[in-house]
C-alpha atoms as a printed R data frame, in Angstrom:
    type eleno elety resid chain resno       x       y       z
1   ATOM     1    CA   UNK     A     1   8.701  50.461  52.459
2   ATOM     2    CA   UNK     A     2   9.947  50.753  48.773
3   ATOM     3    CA   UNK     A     3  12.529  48.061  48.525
4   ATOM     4    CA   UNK     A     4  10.116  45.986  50.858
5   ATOM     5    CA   UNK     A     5   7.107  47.022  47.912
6   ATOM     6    CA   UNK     A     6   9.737  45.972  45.229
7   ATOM     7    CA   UNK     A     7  10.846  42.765  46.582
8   ATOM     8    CA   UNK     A     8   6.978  41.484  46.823
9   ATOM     9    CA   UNK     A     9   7.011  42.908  43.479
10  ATOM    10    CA   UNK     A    10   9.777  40.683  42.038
11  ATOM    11    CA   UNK     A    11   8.565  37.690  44.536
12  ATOM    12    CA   UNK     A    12   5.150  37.662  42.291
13  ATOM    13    CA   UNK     A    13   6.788  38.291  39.269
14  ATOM    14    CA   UNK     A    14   8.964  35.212  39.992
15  ATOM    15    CA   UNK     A    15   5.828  33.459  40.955
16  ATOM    16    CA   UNK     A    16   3.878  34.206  37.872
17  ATOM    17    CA   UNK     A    17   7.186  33.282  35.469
18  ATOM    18    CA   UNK     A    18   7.575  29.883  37.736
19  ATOM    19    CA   UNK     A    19   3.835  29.291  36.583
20  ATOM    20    CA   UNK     A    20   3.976  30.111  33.068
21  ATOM    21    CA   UNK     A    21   7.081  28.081  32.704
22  ATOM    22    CA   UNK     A    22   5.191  25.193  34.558
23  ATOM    23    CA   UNK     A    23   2.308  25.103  32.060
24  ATOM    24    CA   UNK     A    24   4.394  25.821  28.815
25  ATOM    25    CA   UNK     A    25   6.912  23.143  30.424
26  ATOM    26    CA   UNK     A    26   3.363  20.637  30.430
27  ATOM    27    CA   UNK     A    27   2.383  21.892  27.058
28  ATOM    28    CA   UNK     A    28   6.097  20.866  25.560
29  ATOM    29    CA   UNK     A    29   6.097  17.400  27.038
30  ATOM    30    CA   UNK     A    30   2.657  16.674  25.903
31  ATOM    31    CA   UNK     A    31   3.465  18.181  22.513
32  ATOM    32    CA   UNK     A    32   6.940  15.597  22.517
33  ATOM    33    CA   UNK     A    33   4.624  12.283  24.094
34  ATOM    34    CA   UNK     A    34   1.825  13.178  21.176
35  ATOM    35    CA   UNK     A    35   4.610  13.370  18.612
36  ATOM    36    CA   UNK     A    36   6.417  10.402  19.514
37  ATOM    37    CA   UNK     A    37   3.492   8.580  19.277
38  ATOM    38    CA   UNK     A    38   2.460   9.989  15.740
39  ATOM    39    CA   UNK     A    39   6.546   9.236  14.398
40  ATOM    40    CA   UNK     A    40   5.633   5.653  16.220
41  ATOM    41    CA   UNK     A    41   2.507   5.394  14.294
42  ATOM    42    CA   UNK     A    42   4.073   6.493  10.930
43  ATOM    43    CA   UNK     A    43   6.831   3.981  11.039
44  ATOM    44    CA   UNK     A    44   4.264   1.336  11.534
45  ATOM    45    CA   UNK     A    45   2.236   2.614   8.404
46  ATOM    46    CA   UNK     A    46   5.461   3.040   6.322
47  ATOM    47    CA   UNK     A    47   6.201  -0.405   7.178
48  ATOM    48    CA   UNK     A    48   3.100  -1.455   6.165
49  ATOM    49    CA   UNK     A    49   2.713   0.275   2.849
50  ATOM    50    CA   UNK     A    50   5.867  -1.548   2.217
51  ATOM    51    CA   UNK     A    51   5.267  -4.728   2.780
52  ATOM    52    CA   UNK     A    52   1.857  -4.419   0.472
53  ATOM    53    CA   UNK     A    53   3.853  -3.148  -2.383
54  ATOM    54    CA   UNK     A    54   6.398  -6.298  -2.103
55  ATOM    55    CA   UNK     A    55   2.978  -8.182  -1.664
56  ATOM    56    CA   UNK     A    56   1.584  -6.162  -5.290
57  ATOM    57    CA   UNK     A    57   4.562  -7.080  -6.761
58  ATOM    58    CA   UNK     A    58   4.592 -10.390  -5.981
59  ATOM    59    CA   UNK     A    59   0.827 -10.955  -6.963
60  ATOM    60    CA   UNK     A    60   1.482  -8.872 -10.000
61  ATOM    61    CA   UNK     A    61   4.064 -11.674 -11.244
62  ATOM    62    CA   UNK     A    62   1.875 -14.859 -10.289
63  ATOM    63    CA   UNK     A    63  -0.822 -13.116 -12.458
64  ATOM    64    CA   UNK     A    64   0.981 -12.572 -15.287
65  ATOM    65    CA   UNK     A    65   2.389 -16.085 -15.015
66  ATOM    66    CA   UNK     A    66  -1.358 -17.436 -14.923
67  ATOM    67    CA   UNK     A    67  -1.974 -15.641 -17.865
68  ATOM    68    CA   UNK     A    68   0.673 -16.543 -20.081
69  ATOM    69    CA   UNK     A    69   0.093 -20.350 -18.929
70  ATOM    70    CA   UNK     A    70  -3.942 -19.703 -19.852
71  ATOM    71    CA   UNK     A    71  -3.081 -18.167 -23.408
72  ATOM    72    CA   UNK     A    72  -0.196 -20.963 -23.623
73  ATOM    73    CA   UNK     A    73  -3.223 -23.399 -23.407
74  ATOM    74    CA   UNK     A    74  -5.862 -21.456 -25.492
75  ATOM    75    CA   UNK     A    75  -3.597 -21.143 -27.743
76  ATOM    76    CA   UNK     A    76  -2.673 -25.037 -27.974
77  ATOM    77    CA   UNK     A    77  -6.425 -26.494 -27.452
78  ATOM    78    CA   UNK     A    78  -7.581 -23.873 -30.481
79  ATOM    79    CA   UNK     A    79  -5.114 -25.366 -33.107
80  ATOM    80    CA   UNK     A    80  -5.935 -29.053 -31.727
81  ATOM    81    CA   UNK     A    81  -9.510 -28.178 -31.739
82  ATOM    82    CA   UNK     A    82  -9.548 -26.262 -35.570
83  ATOM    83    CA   UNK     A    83  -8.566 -28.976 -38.209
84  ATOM    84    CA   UNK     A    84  -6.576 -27.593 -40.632
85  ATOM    85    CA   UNK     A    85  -7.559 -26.363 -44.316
86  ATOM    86    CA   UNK     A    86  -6.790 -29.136 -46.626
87  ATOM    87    CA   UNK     A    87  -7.613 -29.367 -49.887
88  ATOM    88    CA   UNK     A    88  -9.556 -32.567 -50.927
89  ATOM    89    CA   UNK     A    89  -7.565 -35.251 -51.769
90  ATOM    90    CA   UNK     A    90  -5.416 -35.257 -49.086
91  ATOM    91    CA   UNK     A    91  -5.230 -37.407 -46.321
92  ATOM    92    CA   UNK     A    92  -6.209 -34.910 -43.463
93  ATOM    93    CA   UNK     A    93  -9.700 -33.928 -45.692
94  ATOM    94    CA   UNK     A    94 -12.852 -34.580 -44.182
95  ATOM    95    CA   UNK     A    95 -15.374 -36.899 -46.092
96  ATOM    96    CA   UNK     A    96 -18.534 -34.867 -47.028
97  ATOM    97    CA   UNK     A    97 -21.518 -36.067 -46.768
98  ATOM    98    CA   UNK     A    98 -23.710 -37.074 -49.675
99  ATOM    99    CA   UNK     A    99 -27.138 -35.250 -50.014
100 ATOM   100    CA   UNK     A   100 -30.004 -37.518 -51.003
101 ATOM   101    CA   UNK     A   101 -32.969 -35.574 -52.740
């Protein structure tokens, strides 16, 4: 009746380890499906990030190309738009205008 005890014995304990590895065997495959889909997801997002830095970068030039082109301009309309100091006498002097009292 031993051996016949022992082999029901090992017969569970076989059962029991078939189990276990069963549910930890789930367990790993839903860990590996979860963390291909989060190395999926992370490639997209890397991907992303770099395309809006190459997008930055690209903005960042255009800007600074507005600007200089806006102080060019500023910078051309002010001395059109200031008449230069002359003395009087010269041809560039503005008449002034006479004061009657």
């Amino acid at each position: 009746m031993s051996s016949n005890t022992e082999a029901s014995t090992e017969s569970v304990s076989e059962s029991l380890a078939e189990k276990k590895y069963e549910v930890l065997k789930r367990k790993c495959d839903s860990l590996e499906e979860t963390n291909e889909t989060l190395r999926q997801k992370l490639t997209k997002i890397r991907k992303m990030i770099s395309e809006a830095e190459k997008d930055k970068k690209f903005l960042e030039k255009r800007l600074q190309g507005y600007e200089s082109e806006t102080l060019s301009t500023i910078n051309t309309e002010t001395t059109k738009a200031v008449p230069s100091q002359t003395h009087s006498g010269t041809k560039n002097a503005l008449p002034v205008p006479h004061q009657t009292t």
